[in-house]
C-alpha positions in Angstrom: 0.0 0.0 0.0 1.4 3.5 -0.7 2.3 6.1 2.3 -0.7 8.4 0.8 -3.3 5.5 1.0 -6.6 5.7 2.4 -9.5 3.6 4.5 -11.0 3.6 1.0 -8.0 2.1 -0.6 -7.5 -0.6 2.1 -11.3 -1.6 1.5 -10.8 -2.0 -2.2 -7.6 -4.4 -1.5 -9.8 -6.9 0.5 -13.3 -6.5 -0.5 -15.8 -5.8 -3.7 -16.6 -1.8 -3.1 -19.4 0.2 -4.7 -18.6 4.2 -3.7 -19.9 6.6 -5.2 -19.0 10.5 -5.4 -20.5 12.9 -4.0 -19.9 16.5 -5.3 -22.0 18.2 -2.3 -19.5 16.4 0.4 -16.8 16.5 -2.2 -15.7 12.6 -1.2 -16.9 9.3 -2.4 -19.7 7.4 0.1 -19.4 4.0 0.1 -22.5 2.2 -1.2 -21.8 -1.4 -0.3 -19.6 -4.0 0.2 -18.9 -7.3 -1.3 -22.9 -7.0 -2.5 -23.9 -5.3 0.7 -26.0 -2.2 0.3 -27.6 0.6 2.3 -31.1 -0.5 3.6 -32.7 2.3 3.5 -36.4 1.0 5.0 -34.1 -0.2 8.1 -31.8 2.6 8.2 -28.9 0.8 8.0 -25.7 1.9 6.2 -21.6 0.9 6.0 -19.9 3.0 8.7 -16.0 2.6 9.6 -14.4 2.8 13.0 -10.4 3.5 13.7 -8.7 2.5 16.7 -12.7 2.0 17.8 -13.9 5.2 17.6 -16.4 6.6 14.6 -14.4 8.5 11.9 -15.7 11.7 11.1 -14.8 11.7 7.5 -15.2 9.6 5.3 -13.2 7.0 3.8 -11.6 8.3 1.1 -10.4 11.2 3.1 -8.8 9.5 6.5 -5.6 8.8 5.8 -4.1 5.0 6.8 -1.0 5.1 9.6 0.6 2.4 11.1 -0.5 0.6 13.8 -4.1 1.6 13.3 -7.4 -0.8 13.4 -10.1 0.1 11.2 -13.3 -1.6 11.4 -16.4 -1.9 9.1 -19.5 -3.1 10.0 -23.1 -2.8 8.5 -25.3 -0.8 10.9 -28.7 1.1 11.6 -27.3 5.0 11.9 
């Protein structure tokens, strides 16, 4: 992985990613995962975590650094 990668980037290494851009938010959203997508009668969306907290921007903009945990899960927000 290259010293400018992204949570987005990492994602697309070990899973199938639908993102999509966003012009308003200037960043891409990611739509689903390995066939996963937003249920939006239930709410529930792809949200990331580092080091178990929520990020606060998305994927494509947090930048990866050693030694940190990121974690995806598939959740009512």
């Amino acid at each position: 992985m290259s010293t400018n990668a992204t949570v987005l980037d990492a994602l697309r290494v070990v899973a199938k990613v639908n993102a999509t851009y966003w012009e308003f938010f200037q960043s891409f959203i990611v739509d689903g995962i390995n066939d996963v997508f937003p249920d939006f009668a239930q709410n529930k969306f792809w949200l990331f975590a580092v080091d178990g907290e929520r990020a606060l921007v998305s994927a494509d903009q947090y930048m990866l650094e050693d030694g940190i945990q990121i974690q995806w899960t598939y959740e009512a927000y």
